[in-house]
N, C-alpha and C positions, 0 to 999 in steps of 0.2 A: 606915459600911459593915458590914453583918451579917459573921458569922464564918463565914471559908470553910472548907466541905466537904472534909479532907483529903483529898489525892490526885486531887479530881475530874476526872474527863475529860470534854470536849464534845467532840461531833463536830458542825457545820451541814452539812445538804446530807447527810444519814446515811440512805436509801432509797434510790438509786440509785446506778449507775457508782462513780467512787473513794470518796468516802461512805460507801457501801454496804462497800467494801472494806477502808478501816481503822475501819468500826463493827464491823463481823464480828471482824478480829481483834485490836482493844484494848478493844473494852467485853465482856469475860471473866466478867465477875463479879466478880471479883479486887478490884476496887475500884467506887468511886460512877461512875456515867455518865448523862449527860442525851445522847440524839440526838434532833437537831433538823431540822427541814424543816419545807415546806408544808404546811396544813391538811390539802389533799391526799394530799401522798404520806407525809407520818408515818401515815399510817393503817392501809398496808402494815408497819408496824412494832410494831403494836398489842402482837404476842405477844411482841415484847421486855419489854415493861415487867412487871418482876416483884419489882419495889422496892428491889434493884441499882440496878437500869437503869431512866432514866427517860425515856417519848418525849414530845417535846414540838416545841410550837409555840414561835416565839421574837415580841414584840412589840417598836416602838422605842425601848421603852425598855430592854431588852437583860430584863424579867423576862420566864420560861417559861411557858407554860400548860400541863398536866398535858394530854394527849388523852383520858384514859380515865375522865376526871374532871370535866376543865376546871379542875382546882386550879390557882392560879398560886404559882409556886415562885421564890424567890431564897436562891440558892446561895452568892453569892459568890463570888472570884477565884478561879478555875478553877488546877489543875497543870496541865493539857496542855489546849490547843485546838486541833482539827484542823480547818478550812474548806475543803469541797468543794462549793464554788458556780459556777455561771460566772462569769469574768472580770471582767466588766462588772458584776458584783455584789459584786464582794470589797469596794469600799470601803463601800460601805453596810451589810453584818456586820460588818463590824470597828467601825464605828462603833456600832452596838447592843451587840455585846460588848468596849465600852471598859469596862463598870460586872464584866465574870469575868476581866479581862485585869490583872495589875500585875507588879512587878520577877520572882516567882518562874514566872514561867509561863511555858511551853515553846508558843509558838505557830507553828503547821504551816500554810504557807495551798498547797491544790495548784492547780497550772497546767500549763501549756506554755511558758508566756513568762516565763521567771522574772526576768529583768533590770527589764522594764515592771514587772512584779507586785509583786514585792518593793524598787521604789523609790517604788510608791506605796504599799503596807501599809507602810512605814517609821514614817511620820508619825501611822499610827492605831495603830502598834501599843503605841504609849509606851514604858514598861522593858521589857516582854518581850523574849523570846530567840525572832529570827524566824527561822524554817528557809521554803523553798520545796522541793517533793516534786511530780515528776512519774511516772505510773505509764507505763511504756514498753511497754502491752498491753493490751488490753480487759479489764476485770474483770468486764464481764459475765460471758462466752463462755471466756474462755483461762484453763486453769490456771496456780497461780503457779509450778511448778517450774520452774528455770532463768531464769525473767525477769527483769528490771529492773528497780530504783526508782533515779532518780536524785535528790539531795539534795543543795541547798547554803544556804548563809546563813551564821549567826552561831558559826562553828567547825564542826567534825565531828557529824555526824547524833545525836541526843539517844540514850543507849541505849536506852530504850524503842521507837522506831524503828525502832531496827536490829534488836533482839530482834524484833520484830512481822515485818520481812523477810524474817529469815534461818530465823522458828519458820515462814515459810508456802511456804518453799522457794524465796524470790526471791533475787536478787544486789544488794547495794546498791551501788551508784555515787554518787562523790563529784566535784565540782568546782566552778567559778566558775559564778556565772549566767552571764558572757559564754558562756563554753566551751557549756554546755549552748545557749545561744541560736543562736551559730554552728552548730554542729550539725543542731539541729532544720529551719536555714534550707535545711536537704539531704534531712533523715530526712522530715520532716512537710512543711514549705512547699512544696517542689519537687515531693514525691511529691503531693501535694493537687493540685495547678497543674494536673501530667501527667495524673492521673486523669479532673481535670475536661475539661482537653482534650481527650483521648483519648475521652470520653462527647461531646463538642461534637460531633467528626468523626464520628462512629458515627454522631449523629444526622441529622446533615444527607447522610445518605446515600439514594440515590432509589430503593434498596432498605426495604422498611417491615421497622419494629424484628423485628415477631412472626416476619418471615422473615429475620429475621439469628439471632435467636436459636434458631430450627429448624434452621440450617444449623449453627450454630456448632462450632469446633474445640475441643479442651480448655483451650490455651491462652487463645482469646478469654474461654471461659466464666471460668475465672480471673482476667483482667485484667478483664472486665467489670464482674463482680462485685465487685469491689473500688473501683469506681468511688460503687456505691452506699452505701460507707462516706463516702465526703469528699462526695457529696449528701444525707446524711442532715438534714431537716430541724431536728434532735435534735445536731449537732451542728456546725450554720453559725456559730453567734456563735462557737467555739473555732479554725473552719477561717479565718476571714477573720480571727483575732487573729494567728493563727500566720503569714499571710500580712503583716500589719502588721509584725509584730515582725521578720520576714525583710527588711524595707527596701528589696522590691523585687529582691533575690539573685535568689530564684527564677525569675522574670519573666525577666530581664536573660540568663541561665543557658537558660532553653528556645529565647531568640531565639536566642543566639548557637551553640545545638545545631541548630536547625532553617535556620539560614544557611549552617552545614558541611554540612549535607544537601545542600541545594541546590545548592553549589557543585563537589561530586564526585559518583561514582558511587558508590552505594548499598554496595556490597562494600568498597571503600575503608574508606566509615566503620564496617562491623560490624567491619571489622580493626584500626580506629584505635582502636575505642572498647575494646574486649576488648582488645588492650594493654595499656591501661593499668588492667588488673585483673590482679592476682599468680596464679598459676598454684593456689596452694594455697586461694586466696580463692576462685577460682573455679571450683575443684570445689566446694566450700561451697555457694556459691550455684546452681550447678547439682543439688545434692541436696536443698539446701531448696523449689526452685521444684519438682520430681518432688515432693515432700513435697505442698509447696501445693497440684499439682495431682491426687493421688491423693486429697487431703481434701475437693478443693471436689467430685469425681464421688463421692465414697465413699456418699454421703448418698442423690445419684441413683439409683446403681444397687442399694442396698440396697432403696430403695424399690420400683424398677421388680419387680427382684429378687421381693418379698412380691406383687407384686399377680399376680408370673405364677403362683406356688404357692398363693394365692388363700387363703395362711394369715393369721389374726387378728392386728392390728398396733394399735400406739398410737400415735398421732401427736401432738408436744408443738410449742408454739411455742421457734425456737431461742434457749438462752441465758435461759429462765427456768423455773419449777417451776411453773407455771400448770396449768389445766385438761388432763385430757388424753384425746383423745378414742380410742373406742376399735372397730376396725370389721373389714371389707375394705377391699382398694383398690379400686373400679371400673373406675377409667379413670388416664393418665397420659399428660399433655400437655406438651410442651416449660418448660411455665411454670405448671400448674399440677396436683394431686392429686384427685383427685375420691376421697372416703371415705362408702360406704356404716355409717353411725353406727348400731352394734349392742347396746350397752351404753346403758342405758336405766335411768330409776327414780332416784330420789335417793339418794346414799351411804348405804350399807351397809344398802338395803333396792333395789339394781339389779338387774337381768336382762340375759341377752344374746340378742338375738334372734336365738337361730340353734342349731341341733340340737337337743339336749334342752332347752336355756336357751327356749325355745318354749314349751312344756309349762310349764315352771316358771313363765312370764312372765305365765301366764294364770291361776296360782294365787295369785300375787301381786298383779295385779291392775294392774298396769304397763301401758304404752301400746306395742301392737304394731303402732304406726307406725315403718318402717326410713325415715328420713330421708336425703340426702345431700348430704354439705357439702365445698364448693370450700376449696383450700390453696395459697397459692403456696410452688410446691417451694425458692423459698427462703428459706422461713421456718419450715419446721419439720422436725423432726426423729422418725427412728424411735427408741423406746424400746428401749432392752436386754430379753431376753424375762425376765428376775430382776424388773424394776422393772415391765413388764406385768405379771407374776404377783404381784408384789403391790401395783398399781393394782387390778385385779380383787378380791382380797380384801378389799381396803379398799371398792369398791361396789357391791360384789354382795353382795344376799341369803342368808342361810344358812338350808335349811329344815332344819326339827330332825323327829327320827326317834327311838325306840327300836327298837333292835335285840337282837334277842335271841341269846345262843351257847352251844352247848351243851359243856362243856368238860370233861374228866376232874375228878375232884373233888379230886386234889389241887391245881388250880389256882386262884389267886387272882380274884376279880374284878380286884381294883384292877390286878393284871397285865395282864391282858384290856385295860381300859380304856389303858392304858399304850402297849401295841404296838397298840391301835385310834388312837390322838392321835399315830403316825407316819405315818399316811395320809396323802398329797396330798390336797388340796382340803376338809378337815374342820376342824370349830374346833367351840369349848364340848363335848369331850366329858365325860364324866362319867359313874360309875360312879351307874348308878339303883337297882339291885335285884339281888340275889343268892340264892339258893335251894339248898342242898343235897339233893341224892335218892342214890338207890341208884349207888352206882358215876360219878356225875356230878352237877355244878353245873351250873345254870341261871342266867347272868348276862345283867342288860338295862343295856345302854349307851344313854345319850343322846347322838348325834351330829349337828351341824350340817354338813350337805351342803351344798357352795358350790353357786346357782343356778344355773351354766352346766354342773352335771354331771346325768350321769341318776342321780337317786334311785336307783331301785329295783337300774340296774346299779352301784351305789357299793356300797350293802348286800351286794351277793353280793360284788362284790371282797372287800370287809372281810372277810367272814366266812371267806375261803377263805383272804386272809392270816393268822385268826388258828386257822382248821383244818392250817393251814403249822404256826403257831408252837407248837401243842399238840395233839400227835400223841397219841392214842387209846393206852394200852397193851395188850398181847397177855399172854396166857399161854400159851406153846405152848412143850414142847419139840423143842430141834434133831432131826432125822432122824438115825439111825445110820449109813445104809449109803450115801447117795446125796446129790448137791448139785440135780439138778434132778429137779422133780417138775412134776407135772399136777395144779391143783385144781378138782375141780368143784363147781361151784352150783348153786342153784334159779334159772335162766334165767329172762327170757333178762336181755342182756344192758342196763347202766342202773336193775338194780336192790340195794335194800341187799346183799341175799347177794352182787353182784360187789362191793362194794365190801369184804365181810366176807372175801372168796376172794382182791382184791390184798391185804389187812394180813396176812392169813394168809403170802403168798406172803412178805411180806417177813419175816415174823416168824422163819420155818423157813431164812431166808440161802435162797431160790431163784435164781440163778446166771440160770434158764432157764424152759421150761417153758411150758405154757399154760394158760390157764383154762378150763375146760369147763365151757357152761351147759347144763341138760338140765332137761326141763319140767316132771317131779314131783319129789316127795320122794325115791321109790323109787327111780326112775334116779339120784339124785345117791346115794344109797347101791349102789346095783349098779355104779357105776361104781368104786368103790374094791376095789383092787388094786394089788400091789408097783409102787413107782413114781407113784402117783393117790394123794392124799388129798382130804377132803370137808371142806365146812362148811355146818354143819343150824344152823337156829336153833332155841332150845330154850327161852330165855325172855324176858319184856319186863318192864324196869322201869314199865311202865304198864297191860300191861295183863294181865300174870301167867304163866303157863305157853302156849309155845306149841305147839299140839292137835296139829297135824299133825304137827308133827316130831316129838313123843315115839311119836304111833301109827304113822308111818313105821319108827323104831326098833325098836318090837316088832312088829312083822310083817316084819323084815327075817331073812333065814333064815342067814345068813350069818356070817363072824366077823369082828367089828368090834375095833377098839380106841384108846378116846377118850386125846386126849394133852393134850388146851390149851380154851383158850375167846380165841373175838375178840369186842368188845366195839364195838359199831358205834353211832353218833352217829344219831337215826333225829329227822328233823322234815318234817312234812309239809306239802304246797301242794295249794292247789287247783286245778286246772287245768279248762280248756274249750276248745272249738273256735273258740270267735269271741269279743271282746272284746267281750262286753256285760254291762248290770249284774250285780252276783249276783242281784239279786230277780226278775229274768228267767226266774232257774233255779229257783226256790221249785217243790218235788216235783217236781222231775224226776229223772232213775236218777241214782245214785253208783257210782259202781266204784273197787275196789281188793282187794287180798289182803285178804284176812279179818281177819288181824292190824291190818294197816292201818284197815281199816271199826271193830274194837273201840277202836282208839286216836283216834277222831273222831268220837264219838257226839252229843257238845254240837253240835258245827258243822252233823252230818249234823240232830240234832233241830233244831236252830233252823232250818233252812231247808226242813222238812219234806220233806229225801231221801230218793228207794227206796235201801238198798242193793242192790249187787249184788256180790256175791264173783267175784274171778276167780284166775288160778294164780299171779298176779306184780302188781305196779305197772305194769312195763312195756305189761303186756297189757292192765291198764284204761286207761290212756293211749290205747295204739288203737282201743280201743272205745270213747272219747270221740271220737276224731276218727271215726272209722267212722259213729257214730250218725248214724239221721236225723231225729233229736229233738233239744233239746238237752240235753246231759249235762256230769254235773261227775268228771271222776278224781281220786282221790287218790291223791300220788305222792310222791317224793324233794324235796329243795329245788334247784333252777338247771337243771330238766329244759325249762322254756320255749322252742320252737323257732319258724320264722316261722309254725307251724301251730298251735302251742300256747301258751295265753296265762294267766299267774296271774292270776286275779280273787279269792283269798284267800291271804295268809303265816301260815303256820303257824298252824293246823284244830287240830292234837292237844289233846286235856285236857288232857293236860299240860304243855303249850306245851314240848315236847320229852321225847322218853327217850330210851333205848337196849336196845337186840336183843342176848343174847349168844348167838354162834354158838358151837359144840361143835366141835371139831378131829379128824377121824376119820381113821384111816387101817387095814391089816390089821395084823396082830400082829405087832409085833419090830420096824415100822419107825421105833418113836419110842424116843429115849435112857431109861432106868428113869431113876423118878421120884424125889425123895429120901423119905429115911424119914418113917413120917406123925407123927413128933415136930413138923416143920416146920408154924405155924399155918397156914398157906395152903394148904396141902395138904389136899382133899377126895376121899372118898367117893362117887362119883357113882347112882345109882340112878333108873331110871324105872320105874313099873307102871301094871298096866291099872286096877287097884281099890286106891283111896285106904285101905282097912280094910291091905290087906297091908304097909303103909308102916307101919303103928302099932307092932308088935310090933319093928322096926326102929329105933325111934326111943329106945328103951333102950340099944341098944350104947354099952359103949362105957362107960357110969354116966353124969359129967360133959362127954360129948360136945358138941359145937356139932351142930345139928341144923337144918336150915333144909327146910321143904316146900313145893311148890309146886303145887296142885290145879286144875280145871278142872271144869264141870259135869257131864263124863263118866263122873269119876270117875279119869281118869287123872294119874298123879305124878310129879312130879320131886324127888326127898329128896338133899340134900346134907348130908354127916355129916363131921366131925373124927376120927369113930373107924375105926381101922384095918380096911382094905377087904379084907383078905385076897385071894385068887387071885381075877382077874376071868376068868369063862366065857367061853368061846370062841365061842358061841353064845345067845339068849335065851330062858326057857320062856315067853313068852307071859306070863306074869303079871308076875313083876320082872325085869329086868334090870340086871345093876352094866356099866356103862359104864368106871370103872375108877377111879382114882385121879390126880386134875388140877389142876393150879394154879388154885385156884377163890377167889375172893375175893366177900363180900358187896359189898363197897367196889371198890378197884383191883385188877384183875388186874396180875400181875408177872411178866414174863418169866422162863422156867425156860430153861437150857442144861444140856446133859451135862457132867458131871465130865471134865477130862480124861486 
């Protein structure tokens, strides 16, 4: 005899029902394990085998065949044999496993019938220590908390048994085979008999089945239902043993109930029989049959439930982990599910045919056949929406994107990428590319969009969750005298300056207030007044000084005085009036602010665009849609309405900058600035002629000096060195705007001392 495998455990009969239940929880790993079944069904067990655990076939002469292999394996005598075979089959494994069976081995064989069973595995089992184990609940379907295992044989239940039990939440019970046999001839035989009866009379009714089960009360569906456990083809050889081993109890037991029937009135025996059940018992069983009967409808009207809010469901066969398909309901019929089948494509390259999953379904290249498949409602089950949502992930498609965000610079990519991989519906993201510029990072993430989402509306979520998570910084100081103000803009409204007018708002603690867009330059400067401040834009990390706003400023006659600068996230789209290709539009007009048209010159040249300057974004917008040509605008990003459509994602050279707007208000309204010791404290200066800036650019000796020019001629000069008194008014040639929280990099919020 070869030398046995310390500790080994076999389980026969290890892929389904009890089998399935102490393979699950004694072959751990912890020790050696061989589970054994049919060529058939060990196959379901394939992923066990990982050289612990090994699955196999068993032949008559008790050696194993390896399934994943065909190797044949002998072991020798086995520590623990567990045999979950039917009945009718126990004598012929035990006699194949007479060659793993000898004095030290704890052999388990399960039944129902344990007296018959265990007085014939007697004689095959030799020295072994025989136990019989009945599991008292479907191990398919029913969890083990609170259940049964009953156990008797050769002394008290081995401890590894009881460990296995008592670690998977069951109760072990102990007693004679007779006790357990008596019993059953009540719990199992009788309940079997009535079942089947009970299905006998039903059928032989001159009412047809499909309209008994349309009419049905909850009770019948309950009892009905249960009738097709004791007719399951799957479990007749175990139901006529049980009936064997009962000696006819059961039989003798329904005559002699249904001869008390007949011999009184029907009220008589509901009082006779309720009697003789204890009052405390039979609350019990009046809460578990409410129990029973709220589980067996729970199922129905969850489902009906889904098909009337006509939300996306997954439907599973009950009591196993199988396929699961994934749809609508269409229809629902006393006895069956009708599921339009929407999830399509082989795992984890699927689609779902339906909203945006459409679209996606046809870039994939998936079959946009909606198919529909029949269910008998009772056989399957709805899926929790946790296990739908990640059914779905596991097969559906992800299409992958780069996205790009434009972020203050002190911010990380890898951060970015970080709060971008807490999105719902995204996977594989990764941090692709990262770029430093003036005052802002340009970071490109790679992200996989789940196929049933829309692309394009996932992108702008993302980008606004992580325009949420990294706020823009401001330089502005607090107002003196007042908590609510009025800002005005370069209208109208929808374009960067209101978005420059709300950072502002908040920057200054506004309480209140309103925004005021107004159509030039000059108006947003005429409009400031005690109580009104402005925001001009003044220059662009791309495309350098901007024109208008400095020659707005010096022809402004008025007295101004600069306190801050807002620093605005500026990427552009290309938009049109009707979704058709870009090459459609090749030389056709372009419209946008000026600024805008200088910030898209690659895009506007590649498609050989007219420009056309207009006073705002907003305003090329309408004159895209106005046109009766076709035309492209350049605008904001997530301006797209049902009338306007992206046909390009960020146009700019620089595949993003930023605008920093000037913070105006009249004189006195802003808290004084700190002394110009502080680095971030500038100098501010605009002129009409770039020579007069030169003689300026000396103060100071070692000053920081930064200028910014235009074909005009006209300047914007930021200086480190001390500004002295800023004029109340500008001569037309230079003007000092005043001394402001100016940063080449990040602007920093200023507050008043208090």
């Amino acid at each position: 005899m070869p030398e046995a495998i310390e500790g080994l455990l076999v389980v026969v009969g290890a892929a389904l029902g009890p089998g399935r239940w102490f393979a699950d929880r004694l072959a751990d790993g912890t020790r050696p394990a061989v589970l054994v079944d049919t060529a058939a069904a060990a196959g379901a067990l394939r992923d066990r085998d990982d050289g612990t655990t090994v699955v196999a076939t068993m032949g008559d002469d008790g050696a194993f065949t390896r399934v994943v292999d065909g190797s044949r394996l002998d072991p020798g005598p086995a520590a623990t044999v567990v045999v979950a075979v039917p009945t009718a089959a126990v004598p012929q494994v035990l006699r194949e496993l007479a060659v793993h069976v000898d004095a030290g081995t704890d052999l388990v064989v399960v039944t129902s019938t344990m007296t018959a069973t265990l007085a014939g595995a007697r004689p095959l089992a030799g020295a072994a220590r025989l136990w019989s184990a009945h599991l008292l609940f479907d191990p398919n379907v029913t969890a083990d908390d609170g259940q049964g295992v009953f156990v008797a044989g050769d002394g008290p239940a081995p401890h590894w048994l009881a460990a296995a039990i008592a670690g998977s939440g069951g109760v072990l019970r102990s007693g004679t085979p007779e006790e357990h046999d008596a019993a059953m001839a009540s719990v199992q035989a009788t309940t079997h008999r009535t079942l089947v009866a009970f299905a006998d009379a039903v059928t032989r009714s001159e009412v047809d089945l499909e309209t008994l089960w349309t009419l049905r009360t909850p009770l019948f569906d309950s009892l009905f239902g249960l009738t097709a456990r004791a007719l399951d083809p799957r479990q007749q050889a175990s139901v006529v043993a049980v009936q064997a081993a009962a000696g006819g109890t059961a039989g003798e037991l329904l005559r002699a109930s249904l001869r008390d029937l007949e011999a009184e009135d029907f009220e008589t025996s509901v009082v006779r029989v309720r009697d003789r059940i204890t009052g405390a018992l039979f609350e019990e069983l009046q809460a578990s049959a409410t129990a029973g009967i709220q589980a067996a409808q729970a199922r129905r009207r969850g489902i009906s439930r889904r098909w009337r809010d006509g939300g996306l469901v997954g439907l599973r066969r009950v009591g196993t982990e199988g396929p699961v398909r994934v749809g609508r309901i269409v229809d629902v019929s006393p006895s069956r599910v009708e599921l339009a089948v929407l999830l399509v494509g082989p795992s984890g390259r699927g689609a779902l045919l339906d909203g945006p999953g459409l679209v996606n379904a046809q870039r994939l290249g998936v079959s946009m056949t909606v198919r529909t498949q029949s269910f008998g409602l009772g056989h399957i089950e709805l899926l929790p929406e946790a296990e739908l949502a990640a059914v779905l992930d596991e097969q559906l498609a992800f299409l992958g994107r780069d996205v790009r965000f434009l972020v203050p610079e002190s911010v990380a990519g890898g951060g970015v990428a970080r709060v971008v991989a807490q999105f719902d519906g995204l996977r594989d993201v990764r941090l692709v590319d990262e770029v430093v510029r003036t005052g802002q990072r340009s970071v490109v993430v790679h992200v996989g969009i789940r196929a049933d989402r829309d692309v394009e509306a996932t992108v702008e979520a993302v980008r606004r969750e992580v325009e949420a998570a990294y706020a823009w910084p401001v330089g502005v100081a607090r107002t003196l005298s007042r908590d609510v103000f009025d800002v005005a803009y370069l209208g109208p409204a929808g374009t960067f300056s209101e978005a420059a007018a709300r950072q502002c708002a908040t920057s200054v603690g506004l309480e209140a207030g309103d925004l005021l867009a107004r159509a030039t330059f000059p108006d947003v400067l005429a409009a400031v007044r005690p109580g009104t401040i402005a925001v001009l834009p003044i220059s662009s990390s791309a495309s350098g000084l901007v024109s208008r706003g400095v020659q707005a400023l010096l022809e402004h006659d008025g007295p101004l005085a600069a306190s801050g600068v807002v620093d605005v996230a500026v990427r552009f789209d290309a938009y049109t009036a009707a979704s058709r290709p870009l090459e459609s539009y090749r030389g056709a007009q372009v419209f946008s602010h000026p600024q805008g048209l200088a910030q898209c010159t690659r895009f506007i040249a590649r498609w050989g665009l007219r420009p056309v300057p207009t006073d705002s974004t907003a305003a090329a917008l309408a004159l895209a849609l106005a046109a009766g040509e076709p035309a492209v605008a350049l605008g904001g990003a997530g301006l797209a309405t049902g009338d306007l459509h992206v046909i390009e994602r960020e146009v700019d050279d620089l595949s993003g900058s930023i605008t920093r707007f000037v913070v105006l208000g009249a004189p006195g309204e802003f808290a004084p600035q700190r002394d110009g010791s502080d680095p971030t404290l500038r100098s501010v200066r605009i002129g009409a002629r770039a020579a007069d800036a030169l003689p300026l650019l000396g103060v100071g000796g070692a000053a920081f000096s930064e200028l910014l020019t235009d074909d005009a001629g006209r300047f914007l000069l930021i200086s480190s060195a001390a500004a002295g008194e800023s004029s109340d008014a500008g001569s037309g040639d230079v003007r000092l705007l005043g001394t402001l929280p100016w940063s080449p990099r990040t602007p920093v919020v200023r507050v008043p001392s208090s």
